[in-house]
C-alpha positions in Angstrom: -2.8 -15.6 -10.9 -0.1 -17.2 -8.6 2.2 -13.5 -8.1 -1.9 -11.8 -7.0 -2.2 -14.5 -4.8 1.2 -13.9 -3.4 0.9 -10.1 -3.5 -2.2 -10.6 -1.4 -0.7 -12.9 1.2 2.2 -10.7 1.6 0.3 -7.6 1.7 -1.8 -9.4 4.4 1.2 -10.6 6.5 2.7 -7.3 6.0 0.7 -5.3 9.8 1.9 -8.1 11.5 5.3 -8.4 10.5 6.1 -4.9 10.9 4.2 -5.2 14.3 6.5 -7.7 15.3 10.0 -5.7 14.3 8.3 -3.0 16.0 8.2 -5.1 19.4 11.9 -6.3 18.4 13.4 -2.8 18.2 13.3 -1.7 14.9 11.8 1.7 13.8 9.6 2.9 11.0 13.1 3.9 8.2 14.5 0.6 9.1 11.5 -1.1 8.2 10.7 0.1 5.1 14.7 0.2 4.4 14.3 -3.3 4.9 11.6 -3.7 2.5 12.7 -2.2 -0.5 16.1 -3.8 -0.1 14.6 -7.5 0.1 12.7 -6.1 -3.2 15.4 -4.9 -4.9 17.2 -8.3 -4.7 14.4 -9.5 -5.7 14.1 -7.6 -9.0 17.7 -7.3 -9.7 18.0 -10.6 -11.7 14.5 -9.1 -14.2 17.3 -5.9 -14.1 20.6 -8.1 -15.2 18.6 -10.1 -17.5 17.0 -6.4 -19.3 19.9 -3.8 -18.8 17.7 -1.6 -21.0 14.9 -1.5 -18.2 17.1 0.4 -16.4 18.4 2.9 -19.3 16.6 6.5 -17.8 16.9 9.4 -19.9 18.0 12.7 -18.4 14.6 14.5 -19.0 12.5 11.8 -16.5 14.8 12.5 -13.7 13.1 15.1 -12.3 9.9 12.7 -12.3 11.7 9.8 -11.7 12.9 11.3 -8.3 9.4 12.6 -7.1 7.9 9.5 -7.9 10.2 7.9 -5.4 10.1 9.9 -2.7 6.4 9.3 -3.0 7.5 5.7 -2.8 8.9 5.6 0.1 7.0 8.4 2.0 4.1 6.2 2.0 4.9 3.2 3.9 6.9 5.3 6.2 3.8 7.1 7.1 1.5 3.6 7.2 3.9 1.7 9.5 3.7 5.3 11.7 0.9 4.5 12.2 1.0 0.8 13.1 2.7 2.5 16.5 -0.1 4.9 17.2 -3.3 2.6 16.0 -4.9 -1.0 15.6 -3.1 -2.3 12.6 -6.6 -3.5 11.3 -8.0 -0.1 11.5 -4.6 1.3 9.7 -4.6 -1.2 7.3 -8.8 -0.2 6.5 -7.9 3.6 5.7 -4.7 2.6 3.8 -6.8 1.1 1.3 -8.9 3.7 0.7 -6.4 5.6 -1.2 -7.5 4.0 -5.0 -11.0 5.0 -3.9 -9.5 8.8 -3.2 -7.0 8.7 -6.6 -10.3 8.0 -8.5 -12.3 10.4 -6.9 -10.2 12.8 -7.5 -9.0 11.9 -10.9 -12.9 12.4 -11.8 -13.2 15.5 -10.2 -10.3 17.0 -10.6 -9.4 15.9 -14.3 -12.5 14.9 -15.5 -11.5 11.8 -16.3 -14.4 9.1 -17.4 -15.2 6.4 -15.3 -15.8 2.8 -17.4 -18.0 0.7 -16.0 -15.6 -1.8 -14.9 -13.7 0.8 -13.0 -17.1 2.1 -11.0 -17.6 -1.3 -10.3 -14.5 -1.8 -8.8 -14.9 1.7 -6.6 -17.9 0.1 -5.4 -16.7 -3.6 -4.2 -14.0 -1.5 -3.0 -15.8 0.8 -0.9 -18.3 -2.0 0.0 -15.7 -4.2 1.2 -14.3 -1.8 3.4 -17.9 -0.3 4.8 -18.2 -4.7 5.9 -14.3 -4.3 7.4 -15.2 -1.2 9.2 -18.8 -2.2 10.8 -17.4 -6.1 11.6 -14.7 -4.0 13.2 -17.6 -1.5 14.9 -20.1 -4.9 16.0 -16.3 -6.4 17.1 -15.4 -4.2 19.6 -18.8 -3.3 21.0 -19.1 -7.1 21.7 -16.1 -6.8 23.3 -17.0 -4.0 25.3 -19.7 -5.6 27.5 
């Protein structure tokens, strides 16, 4: 329970702070260079302590490799657009994405939905239909 409520706070901190090394100079690769950096040092004692864990067999390469530069390509493209838009707005569409992976894993490879997983596509896509229209009734306020 304590590393979800971590992950949250971080993951909530996260606009902001990139917002600020924005205004300090820094650009999107050094950002996210920074990032995974600060987590590998953070993982590499789990990696010392398991030197299996890191034992990769020649045939996941390949995968291995893709799955990284999916990695990385997508908080490069996020903190993009922390220049361009509101980071709240960013921040509103970036979570989205589990919504889309299940949509598509549905329709694409007719994979079952449990109950407990529509559930969750609906808190998820409820909580973000209250983000966006707070964010709508926000700046129309704000507009008069």
């Amino acid at each position: 329970l304590a590393m979800v409520i971590i992950s949250g706070i971080v993951f909530g901190i996260m606009p902001g702070a990139v917002t600020f090394c924005y205004s300090q100079g820094a650009d999107k690769l050094l950002v996210v260079m920074g990032r995974y950096l600060f987590l590998s040092l953070v993982l590499l004692p789990a990696a010392i302590r398991e030197p299996n864990t890191l034992a990769l067999y020649r045939k996941y390469w390949w995968k291995l490799l893709i799955l990284s530069a999916c990695s990385v390509a997508t908080p490069i493209l996020l903190f993009s657009a922390y220049r361009h838009l509101d980071t709240g707005r960013v921040t509103t569409v970036h979570f989205l994405y589990p919504t889309i992976v299940a949509v598509l894993c549905v329709t694409i490879f007719r994979e079952k939905l449990s109950g407990l997983k529509l559930l969750c596509l609906l808190l998820c896509v409820g909580g973000i239909l209250l983000m966006l229209n707070t964010a709508i009734s926000f700046m129309a306020a704000n507009k008069k």
